[in-house]
Backbone as CSV, one residue per row, in Angstrom:
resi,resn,N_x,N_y,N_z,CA_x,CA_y,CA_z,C_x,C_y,C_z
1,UNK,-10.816,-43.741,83.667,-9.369,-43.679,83.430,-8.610,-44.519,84.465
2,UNK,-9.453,-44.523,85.707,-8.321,-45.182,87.110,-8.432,-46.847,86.285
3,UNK,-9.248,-47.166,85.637,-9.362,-48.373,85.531,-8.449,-49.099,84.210
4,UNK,-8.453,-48.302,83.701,-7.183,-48.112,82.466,-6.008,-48.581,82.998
5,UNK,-5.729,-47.619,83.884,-3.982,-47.370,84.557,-4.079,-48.727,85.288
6,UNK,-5.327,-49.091,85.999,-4.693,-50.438,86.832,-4.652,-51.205,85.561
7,UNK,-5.259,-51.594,85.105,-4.614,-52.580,83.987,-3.696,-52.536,83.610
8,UNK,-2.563,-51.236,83.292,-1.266,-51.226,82.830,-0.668,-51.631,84.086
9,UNK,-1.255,-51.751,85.164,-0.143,-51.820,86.343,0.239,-53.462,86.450
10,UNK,-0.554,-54.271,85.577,-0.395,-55.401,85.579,0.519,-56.132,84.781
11,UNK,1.065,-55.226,83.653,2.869,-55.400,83.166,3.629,-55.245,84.450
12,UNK,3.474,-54.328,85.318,4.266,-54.178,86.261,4.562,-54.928,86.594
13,UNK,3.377,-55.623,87.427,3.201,-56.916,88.352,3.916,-57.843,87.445
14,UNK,3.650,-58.152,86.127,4.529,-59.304,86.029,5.690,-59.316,85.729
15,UNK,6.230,-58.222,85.845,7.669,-58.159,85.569,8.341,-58.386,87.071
16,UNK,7.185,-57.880,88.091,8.281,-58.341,89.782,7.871,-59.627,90.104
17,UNK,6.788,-60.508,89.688,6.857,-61.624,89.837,7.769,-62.847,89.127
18,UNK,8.102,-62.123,87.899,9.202,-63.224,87.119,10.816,-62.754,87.734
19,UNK,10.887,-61.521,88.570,12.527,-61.509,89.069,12.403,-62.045,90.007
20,UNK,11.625,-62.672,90.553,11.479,-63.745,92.055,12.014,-65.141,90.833
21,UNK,12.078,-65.180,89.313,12.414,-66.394,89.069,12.615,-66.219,87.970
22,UNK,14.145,-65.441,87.822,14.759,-65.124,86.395,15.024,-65.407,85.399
23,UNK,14.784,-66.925,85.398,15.252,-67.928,84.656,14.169,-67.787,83.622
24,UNK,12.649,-67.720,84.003,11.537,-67.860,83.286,11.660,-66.360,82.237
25,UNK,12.485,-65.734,82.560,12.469,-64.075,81.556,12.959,-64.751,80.443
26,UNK,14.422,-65.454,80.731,14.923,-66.095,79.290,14.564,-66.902,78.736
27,UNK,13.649,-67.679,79.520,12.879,-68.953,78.897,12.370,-68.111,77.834
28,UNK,11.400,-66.955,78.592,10.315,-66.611,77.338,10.627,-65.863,76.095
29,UNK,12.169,-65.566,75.950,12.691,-64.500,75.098,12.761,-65.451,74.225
30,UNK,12.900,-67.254,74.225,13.445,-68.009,73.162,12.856,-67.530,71.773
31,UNK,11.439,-68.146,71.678,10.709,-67.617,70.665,10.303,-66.921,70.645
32,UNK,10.263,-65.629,71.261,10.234,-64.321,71.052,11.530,-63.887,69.814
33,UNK,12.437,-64.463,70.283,13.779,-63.945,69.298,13.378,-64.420,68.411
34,UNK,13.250,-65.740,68.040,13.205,-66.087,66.886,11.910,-65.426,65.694
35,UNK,10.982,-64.808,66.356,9.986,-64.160,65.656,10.497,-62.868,65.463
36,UNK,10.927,-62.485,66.299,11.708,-60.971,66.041,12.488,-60.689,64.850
37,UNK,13.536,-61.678,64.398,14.381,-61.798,63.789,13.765,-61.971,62.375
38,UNK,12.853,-62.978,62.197,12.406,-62.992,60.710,11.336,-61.684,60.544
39,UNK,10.938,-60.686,61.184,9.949,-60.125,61.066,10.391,-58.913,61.020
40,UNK,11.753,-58.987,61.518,12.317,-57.558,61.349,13.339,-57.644,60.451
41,UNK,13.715,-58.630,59.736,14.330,-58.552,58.321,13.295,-58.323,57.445
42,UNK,11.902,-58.695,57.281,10.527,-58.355,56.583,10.554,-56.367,56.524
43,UNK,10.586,-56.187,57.812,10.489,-54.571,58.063,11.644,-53.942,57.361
44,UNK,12.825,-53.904,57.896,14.026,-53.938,57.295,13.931,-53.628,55.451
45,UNK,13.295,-54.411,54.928,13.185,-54.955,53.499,11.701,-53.554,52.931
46,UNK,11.201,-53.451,53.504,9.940,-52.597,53.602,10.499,-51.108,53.457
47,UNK,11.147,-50.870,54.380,11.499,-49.567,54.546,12.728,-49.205,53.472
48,UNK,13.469,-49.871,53.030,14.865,-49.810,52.124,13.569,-49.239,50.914
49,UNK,12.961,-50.225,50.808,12.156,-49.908,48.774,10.570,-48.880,49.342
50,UNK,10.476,-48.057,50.274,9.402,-47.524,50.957,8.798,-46.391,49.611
51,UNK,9.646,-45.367,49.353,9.910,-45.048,48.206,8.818,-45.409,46.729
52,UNK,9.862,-46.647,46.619,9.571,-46.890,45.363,7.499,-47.817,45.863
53,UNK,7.546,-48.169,46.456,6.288,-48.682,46.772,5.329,-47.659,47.328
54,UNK,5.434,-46.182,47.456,4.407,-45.151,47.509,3.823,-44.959,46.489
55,UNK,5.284,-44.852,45.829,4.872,-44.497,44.103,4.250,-45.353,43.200
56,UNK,4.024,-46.698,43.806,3.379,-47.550,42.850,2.014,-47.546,43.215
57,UNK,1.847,-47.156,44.777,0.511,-47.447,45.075,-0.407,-45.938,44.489
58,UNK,0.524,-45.049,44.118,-0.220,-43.653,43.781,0.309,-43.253,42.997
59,UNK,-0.161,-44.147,41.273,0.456,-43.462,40.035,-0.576,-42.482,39.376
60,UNK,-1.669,-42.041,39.850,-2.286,-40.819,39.847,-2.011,-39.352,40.154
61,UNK,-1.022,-39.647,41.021,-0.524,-38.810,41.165,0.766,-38.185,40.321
62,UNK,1.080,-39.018,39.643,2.162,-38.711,38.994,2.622,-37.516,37.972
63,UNK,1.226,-36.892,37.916,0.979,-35.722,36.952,1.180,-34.319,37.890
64,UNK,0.923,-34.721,39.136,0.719,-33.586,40.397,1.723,-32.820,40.007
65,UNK,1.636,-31.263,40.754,2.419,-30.797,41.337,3.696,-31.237,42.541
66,UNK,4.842,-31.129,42.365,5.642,-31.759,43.179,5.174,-31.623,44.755
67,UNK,4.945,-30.074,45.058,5.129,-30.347,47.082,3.855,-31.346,46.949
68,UNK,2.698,-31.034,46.426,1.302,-31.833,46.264,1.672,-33.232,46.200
69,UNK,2.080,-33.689,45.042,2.231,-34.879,44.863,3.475,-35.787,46.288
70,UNK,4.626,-34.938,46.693,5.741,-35.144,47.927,5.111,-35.453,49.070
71,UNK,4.133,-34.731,49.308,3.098,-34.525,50.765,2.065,-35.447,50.797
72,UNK,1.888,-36.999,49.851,0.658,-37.363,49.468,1.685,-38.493,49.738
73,UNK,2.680,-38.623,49.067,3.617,-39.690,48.935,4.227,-39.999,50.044
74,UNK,4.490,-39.013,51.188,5.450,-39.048,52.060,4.350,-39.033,53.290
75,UNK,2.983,-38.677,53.108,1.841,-39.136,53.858,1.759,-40.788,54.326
76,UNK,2.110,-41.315,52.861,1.195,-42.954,52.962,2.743,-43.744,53.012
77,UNK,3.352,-43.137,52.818,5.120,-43.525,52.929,5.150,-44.226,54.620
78,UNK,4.851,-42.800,55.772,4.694,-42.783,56.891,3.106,-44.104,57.121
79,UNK,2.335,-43.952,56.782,0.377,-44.402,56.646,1.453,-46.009,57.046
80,UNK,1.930,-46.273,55.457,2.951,-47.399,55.456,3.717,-48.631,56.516
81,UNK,4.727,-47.324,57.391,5.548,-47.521,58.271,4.932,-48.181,59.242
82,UNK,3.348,-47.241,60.061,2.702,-47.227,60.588,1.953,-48.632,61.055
83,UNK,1.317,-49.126,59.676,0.681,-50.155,59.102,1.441,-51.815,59.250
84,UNK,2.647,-51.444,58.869,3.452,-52.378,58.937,4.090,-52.985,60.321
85,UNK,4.303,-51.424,61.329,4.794,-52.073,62.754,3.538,-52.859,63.710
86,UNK,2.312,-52.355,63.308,0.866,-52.785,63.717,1.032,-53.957,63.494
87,UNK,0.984,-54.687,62.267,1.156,-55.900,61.894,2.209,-56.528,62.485
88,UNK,3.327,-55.974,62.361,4.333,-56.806,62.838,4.199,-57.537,64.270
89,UNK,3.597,-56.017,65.134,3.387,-56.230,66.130,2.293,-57.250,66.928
90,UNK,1.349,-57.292,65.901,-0.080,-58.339,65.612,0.562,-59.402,65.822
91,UNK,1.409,-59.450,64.385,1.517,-61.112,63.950,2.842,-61.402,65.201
92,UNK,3.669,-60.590,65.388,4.879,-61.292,66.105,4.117,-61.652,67.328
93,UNK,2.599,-61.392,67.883,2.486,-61.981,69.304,1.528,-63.216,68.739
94,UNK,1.227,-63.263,67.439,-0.009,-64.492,67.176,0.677,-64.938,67.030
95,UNK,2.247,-65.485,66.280,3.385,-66.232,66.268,3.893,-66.589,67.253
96,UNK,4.541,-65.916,67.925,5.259,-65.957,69.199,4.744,-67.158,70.280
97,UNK,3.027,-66.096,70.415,2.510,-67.147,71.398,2.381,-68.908,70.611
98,UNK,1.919,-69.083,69.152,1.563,-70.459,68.405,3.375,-70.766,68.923
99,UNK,4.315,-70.469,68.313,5.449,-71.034,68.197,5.729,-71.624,69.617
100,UNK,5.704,-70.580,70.975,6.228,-70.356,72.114,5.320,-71.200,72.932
101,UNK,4.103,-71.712,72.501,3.267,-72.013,73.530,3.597,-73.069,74.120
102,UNK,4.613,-74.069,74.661,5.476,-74.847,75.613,5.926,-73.834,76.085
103,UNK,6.863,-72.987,76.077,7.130,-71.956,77.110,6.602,-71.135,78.113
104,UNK,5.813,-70.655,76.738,4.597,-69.754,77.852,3.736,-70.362,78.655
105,UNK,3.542,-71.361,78.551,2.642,-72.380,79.571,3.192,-72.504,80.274
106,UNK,4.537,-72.581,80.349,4.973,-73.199,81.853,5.325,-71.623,82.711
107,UNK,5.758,-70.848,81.936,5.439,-69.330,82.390,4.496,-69.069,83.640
108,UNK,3.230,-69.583,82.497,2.152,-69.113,83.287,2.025,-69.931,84.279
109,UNK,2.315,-71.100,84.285,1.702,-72.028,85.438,2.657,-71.513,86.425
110,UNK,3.712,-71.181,86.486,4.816,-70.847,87.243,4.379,-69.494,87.889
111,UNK,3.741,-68.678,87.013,3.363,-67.364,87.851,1.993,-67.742,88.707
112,UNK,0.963,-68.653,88.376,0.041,-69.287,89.282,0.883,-69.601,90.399
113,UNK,1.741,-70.546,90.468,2.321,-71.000,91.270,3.009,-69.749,92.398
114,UNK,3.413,-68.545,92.061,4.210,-68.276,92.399,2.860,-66.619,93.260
115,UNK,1.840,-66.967,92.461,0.557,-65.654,93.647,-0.262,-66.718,94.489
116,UNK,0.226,-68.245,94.177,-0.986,-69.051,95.129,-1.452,-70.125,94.756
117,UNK,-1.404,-71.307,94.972,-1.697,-72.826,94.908,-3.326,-72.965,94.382
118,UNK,-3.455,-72.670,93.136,-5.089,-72.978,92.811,-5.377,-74.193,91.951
119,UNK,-6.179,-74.993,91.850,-6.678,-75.905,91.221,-6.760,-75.450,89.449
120,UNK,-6.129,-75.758,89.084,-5.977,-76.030,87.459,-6.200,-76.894,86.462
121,UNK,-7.268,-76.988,84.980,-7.024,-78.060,84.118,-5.700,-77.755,83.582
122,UNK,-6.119,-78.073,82.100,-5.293,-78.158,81.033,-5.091,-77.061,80.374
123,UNK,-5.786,-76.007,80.618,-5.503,-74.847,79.318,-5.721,-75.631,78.084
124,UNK,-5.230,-74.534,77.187,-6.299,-74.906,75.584,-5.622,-75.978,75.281
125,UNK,-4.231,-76.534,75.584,-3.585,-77.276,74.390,-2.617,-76.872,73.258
126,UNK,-1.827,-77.569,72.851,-0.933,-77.030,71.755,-1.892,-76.391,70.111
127,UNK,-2.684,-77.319,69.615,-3.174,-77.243,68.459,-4.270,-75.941,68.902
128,UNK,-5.000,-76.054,69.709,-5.623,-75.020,70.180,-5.229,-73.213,69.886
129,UNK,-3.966,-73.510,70.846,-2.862,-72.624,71.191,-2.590,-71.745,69.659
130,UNK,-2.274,-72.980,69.002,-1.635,-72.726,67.582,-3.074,-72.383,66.885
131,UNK,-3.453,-72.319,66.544,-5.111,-72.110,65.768,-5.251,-70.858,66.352
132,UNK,-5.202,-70.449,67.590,-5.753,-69.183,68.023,-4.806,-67.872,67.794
133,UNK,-3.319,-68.440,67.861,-2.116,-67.470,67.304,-2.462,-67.400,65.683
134,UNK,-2.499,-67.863,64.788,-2.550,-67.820,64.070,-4.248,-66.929,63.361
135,UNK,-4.766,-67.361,63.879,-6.060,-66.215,63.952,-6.153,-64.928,64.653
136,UNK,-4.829,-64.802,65.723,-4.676,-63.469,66.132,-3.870,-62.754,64.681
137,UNK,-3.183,-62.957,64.044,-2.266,-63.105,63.458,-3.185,-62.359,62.154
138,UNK,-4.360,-63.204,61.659,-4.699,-62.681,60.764,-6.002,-61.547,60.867
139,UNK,-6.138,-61.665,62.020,-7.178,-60.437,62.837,-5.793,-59.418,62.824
140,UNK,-4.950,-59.312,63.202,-3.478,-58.546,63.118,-3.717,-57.470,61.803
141,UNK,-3.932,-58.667,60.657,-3.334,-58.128,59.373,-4.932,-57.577,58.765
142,UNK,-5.575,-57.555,59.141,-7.007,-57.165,59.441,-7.164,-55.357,60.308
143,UNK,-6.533,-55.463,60.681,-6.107,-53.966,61.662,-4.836,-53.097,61.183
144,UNK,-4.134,-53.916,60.616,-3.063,-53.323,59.876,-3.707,-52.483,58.587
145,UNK,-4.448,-53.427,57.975,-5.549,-52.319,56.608,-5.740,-51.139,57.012
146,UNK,-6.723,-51.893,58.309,-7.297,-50.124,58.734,-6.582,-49.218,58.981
147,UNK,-5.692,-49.209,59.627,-4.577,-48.176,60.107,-3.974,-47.815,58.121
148,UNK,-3.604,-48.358,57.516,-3.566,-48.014,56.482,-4.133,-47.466,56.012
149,UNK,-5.246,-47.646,55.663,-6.777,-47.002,55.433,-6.958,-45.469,55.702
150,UNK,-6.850,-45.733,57.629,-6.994,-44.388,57.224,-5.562,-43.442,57.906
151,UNK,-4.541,-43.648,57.177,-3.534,-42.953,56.565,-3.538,-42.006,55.489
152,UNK,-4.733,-42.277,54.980,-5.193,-41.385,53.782,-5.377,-40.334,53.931
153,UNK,-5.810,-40.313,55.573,-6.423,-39.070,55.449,-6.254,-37.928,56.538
154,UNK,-5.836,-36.663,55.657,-5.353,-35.681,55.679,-4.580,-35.330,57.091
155,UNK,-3.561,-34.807,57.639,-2.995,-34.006,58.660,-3.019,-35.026,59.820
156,UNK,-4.373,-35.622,59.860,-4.928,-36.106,61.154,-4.396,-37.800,61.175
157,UNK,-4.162,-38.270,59.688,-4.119,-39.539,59.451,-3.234,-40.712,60.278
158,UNK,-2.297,-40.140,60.078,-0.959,-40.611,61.044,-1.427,-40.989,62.056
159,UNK,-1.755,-39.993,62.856,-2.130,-39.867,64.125,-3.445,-40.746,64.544
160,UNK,-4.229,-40.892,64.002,-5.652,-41.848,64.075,-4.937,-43.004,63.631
161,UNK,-3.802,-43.285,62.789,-3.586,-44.471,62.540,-3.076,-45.498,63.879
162,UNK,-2.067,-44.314,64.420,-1.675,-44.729,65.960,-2.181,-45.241,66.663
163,UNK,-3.637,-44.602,67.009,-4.321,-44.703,68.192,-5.451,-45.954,67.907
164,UNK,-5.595,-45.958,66.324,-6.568,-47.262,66.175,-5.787,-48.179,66.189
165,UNK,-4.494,-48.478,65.547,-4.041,-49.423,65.959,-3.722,-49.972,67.226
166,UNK,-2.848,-49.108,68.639,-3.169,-49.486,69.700,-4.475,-50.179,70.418
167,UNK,-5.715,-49.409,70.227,-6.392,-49.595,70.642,-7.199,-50.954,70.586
168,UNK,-7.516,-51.094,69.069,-7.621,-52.128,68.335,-6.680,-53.432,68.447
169,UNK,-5.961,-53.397,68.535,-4.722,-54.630,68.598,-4.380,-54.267,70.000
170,UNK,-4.338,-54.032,71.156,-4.364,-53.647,72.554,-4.735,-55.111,73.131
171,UNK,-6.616,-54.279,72.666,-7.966,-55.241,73.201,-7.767,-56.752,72.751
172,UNK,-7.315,-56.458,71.492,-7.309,-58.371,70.740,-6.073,-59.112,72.183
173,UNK,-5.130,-58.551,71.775,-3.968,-59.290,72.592,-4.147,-59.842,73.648
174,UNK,-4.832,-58.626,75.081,-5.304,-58.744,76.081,-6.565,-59.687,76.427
175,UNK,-7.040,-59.613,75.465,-8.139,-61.046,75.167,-7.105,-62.194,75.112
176,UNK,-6.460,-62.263,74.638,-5.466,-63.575,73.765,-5.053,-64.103,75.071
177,UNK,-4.191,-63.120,75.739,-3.071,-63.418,76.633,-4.048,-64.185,78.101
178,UNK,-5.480,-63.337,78.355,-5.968,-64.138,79.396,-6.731,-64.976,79.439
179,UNK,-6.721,-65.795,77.950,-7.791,-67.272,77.430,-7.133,-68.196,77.804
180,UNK,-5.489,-68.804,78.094,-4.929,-69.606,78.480,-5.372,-69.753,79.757
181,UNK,-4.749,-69.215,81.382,-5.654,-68.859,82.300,-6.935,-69.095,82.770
182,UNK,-7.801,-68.725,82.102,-9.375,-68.576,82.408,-9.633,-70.042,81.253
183,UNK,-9.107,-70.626,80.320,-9.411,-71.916,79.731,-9.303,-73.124,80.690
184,UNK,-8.113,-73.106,81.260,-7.763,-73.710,82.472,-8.802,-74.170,83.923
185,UNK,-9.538,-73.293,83.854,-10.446,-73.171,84.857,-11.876,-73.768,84.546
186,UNK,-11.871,-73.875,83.402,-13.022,-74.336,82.671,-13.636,-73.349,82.158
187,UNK,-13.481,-72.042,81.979,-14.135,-70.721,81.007,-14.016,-70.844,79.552
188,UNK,-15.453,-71.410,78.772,-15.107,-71.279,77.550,-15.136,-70.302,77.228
189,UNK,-15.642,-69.374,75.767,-14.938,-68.534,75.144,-16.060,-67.261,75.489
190,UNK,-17.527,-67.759,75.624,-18.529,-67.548,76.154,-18.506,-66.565,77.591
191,UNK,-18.394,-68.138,78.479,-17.894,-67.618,79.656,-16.957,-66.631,79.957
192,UNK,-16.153,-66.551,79.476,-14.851,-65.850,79.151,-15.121,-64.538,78.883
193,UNK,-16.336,-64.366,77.721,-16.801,-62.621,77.671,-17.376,-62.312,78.952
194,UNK,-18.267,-62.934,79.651,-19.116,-62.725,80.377,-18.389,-62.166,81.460
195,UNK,-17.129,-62.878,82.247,-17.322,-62.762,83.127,-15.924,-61.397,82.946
196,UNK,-15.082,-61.015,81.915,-14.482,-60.184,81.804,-15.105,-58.731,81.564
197,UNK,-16.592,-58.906,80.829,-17.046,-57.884,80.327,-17.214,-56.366,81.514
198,UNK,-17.597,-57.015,82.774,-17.011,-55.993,84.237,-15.662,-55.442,83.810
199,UNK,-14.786,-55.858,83.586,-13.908,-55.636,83.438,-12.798,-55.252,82.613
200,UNK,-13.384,-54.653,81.428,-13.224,-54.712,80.563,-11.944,-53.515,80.138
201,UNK,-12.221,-52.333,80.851,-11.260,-51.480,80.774,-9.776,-51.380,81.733
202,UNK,-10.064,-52.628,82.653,-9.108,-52.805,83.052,-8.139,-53.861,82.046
203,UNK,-8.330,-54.707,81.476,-8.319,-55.218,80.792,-7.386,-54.447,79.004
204,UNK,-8.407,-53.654,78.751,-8.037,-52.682,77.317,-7.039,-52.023,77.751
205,UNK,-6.695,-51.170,79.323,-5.510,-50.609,79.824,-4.309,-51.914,79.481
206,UNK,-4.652,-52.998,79.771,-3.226,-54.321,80.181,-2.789,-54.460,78.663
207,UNK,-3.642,-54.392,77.873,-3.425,-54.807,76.479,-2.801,-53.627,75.647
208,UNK,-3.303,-52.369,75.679,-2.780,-51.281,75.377,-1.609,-51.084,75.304
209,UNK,-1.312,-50.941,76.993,-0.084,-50.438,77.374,1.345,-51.750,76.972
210,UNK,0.768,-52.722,76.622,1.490,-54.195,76.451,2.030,-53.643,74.853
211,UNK,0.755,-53.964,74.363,0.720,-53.505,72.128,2.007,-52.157,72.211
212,UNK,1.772,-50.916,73.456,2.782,-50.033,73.205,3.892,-50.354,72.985
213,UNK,4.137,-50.864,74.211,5.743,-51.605,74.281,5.941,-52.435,73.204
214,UNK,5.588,-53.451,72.587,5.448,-53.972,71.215,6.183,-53.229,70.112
215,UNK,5.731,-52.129,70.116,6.103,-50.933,68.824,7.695,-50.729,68.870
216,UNK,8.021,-51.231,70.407,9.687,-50.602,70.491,10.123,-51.494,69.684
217,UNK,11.215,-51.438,69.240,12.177,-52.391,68.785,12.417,-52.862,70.156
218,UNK,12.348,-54.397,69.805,13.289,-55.496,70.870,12.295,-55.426,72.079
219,UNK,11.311,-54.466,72.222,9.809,-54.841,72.661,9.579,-55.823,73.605
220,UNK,9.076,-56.234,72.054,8.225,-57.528,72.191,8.826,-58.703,72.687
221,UNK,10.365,-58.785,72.531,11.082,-59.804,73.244,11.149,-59.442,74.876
222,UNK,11.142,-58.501,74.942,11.474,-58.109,76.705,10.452,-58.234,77.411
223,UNK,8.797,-58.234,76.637,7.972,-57.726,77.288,7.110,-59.064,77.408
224,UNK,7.440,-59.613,76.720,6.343,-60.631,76.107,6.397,-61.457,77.543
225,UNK,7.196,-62.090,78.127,7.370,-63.150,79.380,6.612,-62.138,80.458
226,UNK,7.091,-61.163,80.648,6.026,-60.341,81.799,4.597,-60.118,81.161
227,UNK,4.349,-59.719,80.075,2.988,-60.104,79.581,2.148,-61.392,80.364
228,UNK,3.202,-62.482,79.848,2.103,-63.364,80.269,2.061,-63.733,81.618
229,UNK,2.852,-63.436,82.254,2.606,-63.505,83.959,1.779,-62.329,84.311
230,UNK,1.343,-61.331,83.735,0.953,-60.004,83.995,-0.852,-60.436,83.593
231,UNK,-0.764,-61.377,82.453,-2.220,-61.646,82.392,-2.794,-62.482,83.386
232,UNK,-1.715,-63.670,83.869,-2.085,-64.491,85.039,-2.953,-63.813,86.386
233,UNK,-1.885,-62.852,86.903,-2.285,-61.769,87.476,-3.590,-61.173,87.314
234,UNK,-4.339,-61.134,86.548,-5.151,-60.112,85.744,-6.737,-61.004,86.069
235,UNK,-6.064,-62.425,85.864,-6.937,-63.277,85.852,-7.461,-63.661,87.262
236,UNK,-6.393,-63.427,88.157,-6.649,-63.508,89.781,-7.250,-62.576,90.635
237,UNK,-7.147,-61.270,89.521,-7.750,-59.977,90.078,-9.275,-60.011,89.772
238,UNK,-10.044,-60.406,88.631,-11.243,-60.819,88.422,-12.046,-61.543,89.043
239,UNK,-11.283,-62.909,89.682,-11.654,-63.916,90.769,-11.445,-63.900,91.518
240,UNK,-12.329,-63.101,92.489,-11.844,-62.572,93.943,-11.902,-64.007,94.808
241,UNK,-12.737,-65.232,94.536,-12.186,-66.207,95.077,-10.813,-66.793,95.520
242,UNK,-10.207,-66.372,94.171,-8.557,-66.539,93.962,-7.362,-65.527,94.823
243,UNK,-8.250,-64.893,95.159,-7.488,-63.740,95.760,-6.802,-64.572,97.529
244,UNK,-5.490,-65.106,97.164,-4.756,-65.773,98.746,-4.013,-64.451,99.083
245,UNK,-3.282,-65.237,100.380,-2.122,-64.240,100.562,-0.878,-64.023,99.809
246,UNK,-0.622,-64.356,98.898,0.426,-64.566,98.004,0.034,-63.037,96.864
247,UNK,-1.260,-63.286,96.191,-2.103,-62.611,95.718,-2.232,-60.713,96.247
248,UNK,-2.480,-60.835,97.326,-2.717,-59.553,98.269,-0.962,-59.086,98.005
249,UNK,-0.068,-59.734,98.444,1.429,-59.027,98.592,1.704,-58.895,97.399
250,UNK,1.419,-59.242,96.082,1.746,-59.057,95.221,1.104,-57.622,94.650
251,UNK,-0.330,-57.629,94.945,-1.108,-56.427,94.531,-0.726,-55.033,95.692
252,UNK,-0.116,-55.074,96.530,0.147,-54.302,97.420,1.337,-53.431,96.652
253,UNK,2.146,-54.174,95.988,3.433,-53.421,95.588,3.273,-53.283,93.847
254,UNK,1.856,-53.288,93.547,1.265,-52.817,92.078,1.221,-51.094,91.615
């Protein structure tokens, strides 16, 4: 569990490393907004006809008894809701990051810059960047099923839908967010399991607690710029080579 919580402590961290340089918070909200906005007129549109789209997906039921048939409907109504903020939440960071990735790069290089002077390539690249959002995106809508899925089922459904989706879309993100970073360095995708796999629950904590905040409304815009300084971070904590004095004062007040 301790290893969980430090990973969430690494939103922390990047939220006090970007007020040392405020400017980069609004940088990163640009395309954050703009994904917000089309994705929550999508939701918006979802929930108005929620209703009428229970009832289409369960015209078997239509013979039921009313509380029977109300409690089945108003199950997958919710299964629905559920399903849909997962996704949203999926796709608005596989978007965000493809759309945003000039921003967030300089984000990140800026939060390097700002725990300690290390030797850097290129990171993935734009097309890269974009290929990999877009495959988070549909791994997203891939996890969104499941949580749908199992909405089905009984009392407990809701509730398992929650927790697989966090969990599930947590881990993806937190993968996502520290491949820029560790690409940079020369870690292919390979390397990249290997040398995180130690680390893994620190890691599922950063991503978790990130996907939570996601779920809020307006979220994902607030959170997303400390995200990615928070993975930078994350990435310096793994490479104890990397560990300067810049590094240490930063983890001191984690």
């Amino acid at each position: 569990m301790r290893a969980y919580l430090d990973g969430a402590a690494f939103l922390g961290q990047g939220w006090r490393l970007l007020r040392q340089r405020p400017r980069l918070l609004l940088l990163g909200m640009v395309p954050a907004v703009i994904v917000f906005v089309v994705l929550a007129g999508l939701f918006v549109l979802l929930v108005t006809q929620l209703g009428d789209v229970a009832a289409w997906m369960t015209p078997f039921a239509d013979d039921w008894s009313d509380p029977l048939r109300s409690v089945l409907r108003w199950g997958l109504g919710l299964a629905l809701v559920l399903a849909a903020l997962v996704l949203a939440a999926s796709t608005f960071t596989g978007l965000t990051l493809a759309v945003g990735d000039p921003f967030y790069e300089h984000i990140w290089r800026a939060s390097e810059d700002l725990l300690g002077p290390v030797k850097l390539g290129d990171g993935l690249g734009f097309w890269e960047s974009l290929r990999d959002g877009l495959k988070l995106s549909l791994v997203g809508l891939g996890i969104s099923l499941l949580v749908l899925v199992s909405g089905f089922v009984p009392v407990v459904g809701p509730v398992l839908a929650v927790v697989l989706g966090l969990v599930l879309s947590g881990r993806m993100l937190a993968r996502d967010l520290v491949e820029n970073p560790l690409a940079a360095r020369g870690f292919d995708k390979p390397a990249q399991r290997e040398l995180l796999h130690p680390h893994r629950r620190t890691l599922h904590g950063f991503g978790i607690v990130t996907q939570a905040c996601f779920l809020v409304p307006l979220g994902g815009v607030l959170i997303m710029p400390a995200a990615i300084a928070g993975a930078t971070a994350l990435v310096r904590d793994v490479l104890p080579d990397e560990r300067g004095p810049a590094y240490e004062k930063a983890a001191l007040r984690r």
